[in-house]
C-alpha positions in Angstrom: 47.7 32.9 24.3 44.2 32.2 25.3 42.7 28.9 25.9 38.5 28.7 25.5 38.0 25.4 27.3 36.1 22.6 25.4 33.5 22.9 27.8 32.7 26.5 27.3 33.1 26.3 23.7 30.1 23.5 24.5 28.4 25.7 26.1 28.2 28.2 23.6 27.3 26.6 20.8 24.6 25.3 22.9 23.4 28.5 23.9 23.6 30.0 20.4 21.7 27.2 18.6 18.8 27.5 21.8 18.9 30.5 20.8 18.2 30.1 16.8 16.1 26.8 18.0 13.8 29.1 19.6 13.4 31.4 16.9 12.6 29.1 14.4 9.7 27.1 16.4 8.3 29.9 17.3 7.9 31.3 13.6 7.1 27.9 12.5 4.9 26.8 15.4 6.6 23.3 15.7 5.6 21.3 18.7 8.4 21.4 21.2 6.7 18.3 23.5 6.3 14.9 22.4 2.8 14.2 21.1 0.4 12.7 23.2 -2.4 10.4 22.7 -5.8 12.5 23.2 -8.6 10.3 25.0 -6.1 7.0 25.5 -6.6 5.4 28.6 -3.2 3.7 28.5 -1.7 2.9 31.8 1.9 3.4 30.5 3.5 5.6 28.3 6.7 6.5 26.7 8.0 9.0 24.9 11.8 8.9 23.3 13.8 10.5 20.8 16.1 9.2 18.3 19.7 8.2 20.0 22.5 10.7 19.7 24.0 8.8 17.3 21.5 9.3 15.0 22.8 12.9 15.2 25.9 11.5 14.2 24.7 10.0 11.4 22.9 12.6 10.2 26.3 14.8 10.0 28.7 12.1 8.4 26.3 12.5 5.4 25.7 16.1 5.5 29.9 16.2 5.9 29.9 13.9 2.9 27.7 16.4 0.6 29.5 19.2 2.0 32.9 18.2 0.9 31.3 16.8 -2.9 29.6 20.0 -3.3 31.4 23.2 -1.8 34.9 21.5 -3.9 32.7 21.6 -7.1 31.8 25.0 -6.4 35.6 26.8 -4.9 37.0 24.6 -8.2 34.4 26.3 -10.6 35.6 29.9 -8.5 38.5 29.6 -9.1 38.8 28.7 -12.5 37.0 31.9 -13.1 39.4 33.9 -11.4 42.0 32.2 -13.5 40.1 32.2 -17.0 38.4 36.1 -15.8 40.1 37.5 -12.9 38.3 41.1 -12.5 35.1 39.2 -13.3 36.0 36.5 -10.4 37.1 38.9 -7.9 33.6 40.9 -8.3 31.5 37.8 -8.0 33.6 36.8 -5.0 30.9 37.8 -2.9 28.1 36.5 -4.0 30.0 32.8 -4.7 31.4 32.5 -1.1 27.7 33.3 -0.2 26.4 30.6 -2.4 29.0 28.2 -0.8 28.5 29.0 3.2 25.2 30.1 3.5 23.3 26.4 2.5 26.0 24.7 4.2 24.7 26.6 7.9 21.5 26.3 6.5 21.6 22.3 6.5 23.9 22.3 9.6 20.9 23.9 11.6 18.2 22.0 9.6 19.9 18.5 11.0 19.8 19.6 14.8 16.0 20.3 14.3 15.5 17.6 12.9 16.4 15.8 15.4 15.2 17.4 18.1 11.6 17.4 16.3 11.7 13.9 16.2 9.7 12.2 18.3 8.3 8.3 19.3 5.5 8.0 21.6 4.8 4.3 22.9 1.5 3.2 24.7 -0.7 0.3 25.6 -2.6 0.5 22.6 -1.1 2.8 20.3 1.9 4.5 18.8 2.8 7.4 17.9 5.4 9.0 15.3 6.1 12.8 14.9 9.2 14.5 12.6 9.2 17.1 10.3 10.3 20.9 10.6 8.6 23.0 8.3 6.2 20.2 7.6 4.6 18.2 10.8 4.2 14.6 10.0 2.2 12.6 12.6 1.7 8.8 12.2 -0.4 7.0 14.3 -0.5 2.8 14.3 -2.7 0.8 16.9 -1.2 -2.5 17.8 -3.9 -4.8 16.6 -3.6 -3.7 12.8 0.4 -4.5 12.7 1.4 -7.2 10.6 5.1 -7.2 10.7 7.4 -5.9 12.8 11.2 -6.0 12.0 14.9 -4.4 12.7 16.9 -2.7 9.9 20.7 -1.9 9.9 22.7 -0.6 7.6 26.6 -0.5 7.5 27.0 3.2 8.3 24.0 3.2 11.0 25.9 -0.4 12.6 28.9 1.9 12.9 27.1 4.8 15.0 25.4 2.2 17.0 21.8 2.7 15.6 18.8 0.6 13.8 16.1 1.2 12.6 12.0 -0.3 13.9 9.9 -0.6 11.2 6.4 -1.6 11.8 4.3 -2.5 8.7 0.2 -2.7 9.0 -2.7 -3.5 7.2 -3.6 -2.3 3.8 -1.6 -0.2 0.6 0.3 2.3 0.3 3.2 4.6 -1.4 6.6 3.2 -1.4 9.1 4.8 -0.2 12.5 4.7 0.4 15.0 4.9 3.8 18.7 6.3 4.7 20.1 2.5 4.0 18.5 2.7 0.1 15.7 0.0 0.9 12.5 0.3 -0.6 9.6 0.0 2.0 6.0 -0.3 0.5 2.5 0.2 2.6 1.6 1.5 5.3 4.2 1.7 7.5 5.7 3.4 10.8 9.4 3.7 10.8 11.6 4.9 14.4 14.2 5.6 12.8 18.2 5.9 14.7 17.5 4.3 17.9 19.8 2.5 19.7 18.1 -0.1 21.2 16.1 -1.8 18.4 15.8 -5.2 19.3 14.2 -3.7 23.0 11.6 -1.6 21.2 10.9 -4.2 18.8 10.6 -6.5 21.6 8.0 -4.3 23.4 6.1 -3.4 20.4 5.3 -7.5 19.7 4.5 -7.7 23.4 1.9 -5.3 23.0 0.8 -6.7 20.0 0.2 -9.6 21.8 -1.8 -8.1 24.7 -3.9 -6.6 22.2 -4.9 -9.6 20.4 -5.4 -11.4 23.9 -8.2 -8.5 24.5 -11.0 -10.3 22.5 -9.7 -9.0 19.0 -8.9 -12.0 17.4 -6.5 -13.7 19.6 -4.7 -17.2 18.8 -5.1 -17.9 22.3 -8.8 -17.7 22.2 -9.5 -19.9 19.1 -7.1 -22.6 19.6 -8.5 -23.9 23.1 -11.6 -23.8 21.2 -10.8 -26.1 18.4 -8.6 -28.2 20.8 -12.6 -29.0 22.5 -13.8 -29.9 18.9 -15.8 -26.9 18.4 -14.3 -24.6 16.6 -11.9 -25.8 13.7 -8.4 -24.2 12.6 -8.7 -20.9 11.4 -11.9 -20.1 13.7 -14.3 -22.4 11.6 -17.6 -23.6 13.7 -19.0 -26.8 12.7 -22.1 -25.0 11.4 -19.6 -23.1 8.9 -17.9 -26.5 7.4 -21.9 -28.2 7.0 -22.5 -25.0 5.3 -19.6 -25.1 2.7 -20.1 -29.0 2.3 -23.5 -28.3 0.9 -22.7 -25.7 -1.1 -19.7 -28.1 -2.3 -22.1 -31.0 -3.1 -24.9 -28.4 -5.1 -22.1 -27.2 -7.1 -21.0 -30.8 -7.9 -25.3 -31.5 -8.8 -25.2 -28.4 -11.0 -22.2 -29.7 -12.7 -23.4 -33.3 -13.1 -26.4 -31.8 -14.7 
């Protein structure tokens, strides 16, 4: 009896989906570097992928849908061999097809998936790439985020993972994550990372360094009004005398 090491059964796999991998970017012309950020001066930058156990993740659900469906399906087979055996027997074929072929399908789709997933962090910007057949590439500069938080799931705190998501300015489409939460506007989401609270964490700090660069930062308004000339909320003197006499005309008119 033969014994193919776990190693070299490793190995192959690997080589064979490298092989298919290859295959399908070239045909589909996907990217196989992270994005980069075309005329940023940035200093620093990172680029990351999801954590393995995204992967993991990724395959407990596919597993899940496997099982649901491809029972449905050998059930329905067999009953027709049962109710119609020459009938069942001929459409053998084609209904073992139906059954295997979407499952290898999906089983490849989640690898590229994966590995086509990208997040690209900067000085000044970041930037979000998935998508296989369709390239989706999101790009948020730090000044316009509004809120930045963590999200974790039961299944996703089990493999390890969290998710960043990064809201901005402005409206948008909702739409809806792994976890079943609805997120609305526009948003950037780094999806199965396993070190949310660092990105997070870097992502504020750079928020913060962007607002300390003359856009709009706390730190240069409050010295301001701590002087007397500038009130809370960035309000000159000259701005309060202004809506104190339109305060008091509206009041006249009134009167009248």
């Amino acid at each position: 009896m033969i014994v193919i090491p776990n190693e070299a059964v490793l190995r192959a796999s690997k080589w064979c989906y490298s092989g298919v991998w290859g295959v399908i970017t070239e045909w589909l012309k996907v990217p196989e570097r992270p994005p980069t950020l075309a005329g940023s001066i940035d200093h620093r930058t990172q680029s990351f992928r999801p954590a393995e156990g995204f992967l993991g993740y990724l395959k407990f659900y596919f597993w899940i849908g496997l099982v649901a469906i491809d029972l449905g399906l050998i059930v329905a087979w067999i009953a027709l061999v049962v109710a119609m055996p020459l009938v069942g027997i001929l459409v053998a074929p084609l209904a073992w097809a139906i059954i295997i072929l979407p499952d290898i399908v999906a089983y490849i789709a989640i690898h590229l998936r994966y590995d086509t997933t990208w997040y690209v962090l900067s000085d000044r910007t970041m930037r979000i790439r998935r998508g296989i057949w369709e390239i989706h590439e999101t790009t948020i500069t730090y000044e316009n985020i509004q809120n930045v938080s963590v999200r974790q799931g039961p299944v996703q705190r089990y493999f390890d993972i969290a998710d960043v998501l990064v809201e901005t300015a402005g409206g948008g489409a909702a739409v809806k994550s792994h976890e079943g939460v609805t997120i609305a506007g526009h948003h950037g989401l780094l999806e199965g990372i396993n070190n949310a609270e660092e990105v997070r964490d870097l992502i504020l700090a750079a928020w913060r360094n962007s607002r300390s660069a003359g856009l709009g930062d706390e730190h240069e308004t409050q010295p301001a009004a701590a002087n007397g000339n500038v009130a809370a909320g960035g309000w000159t003197e000259s701005h309060l005398r202004c809506l104190r006499e339109i305060r008091d005309a509206v009041v006249g008119l009134r009167d009248k």
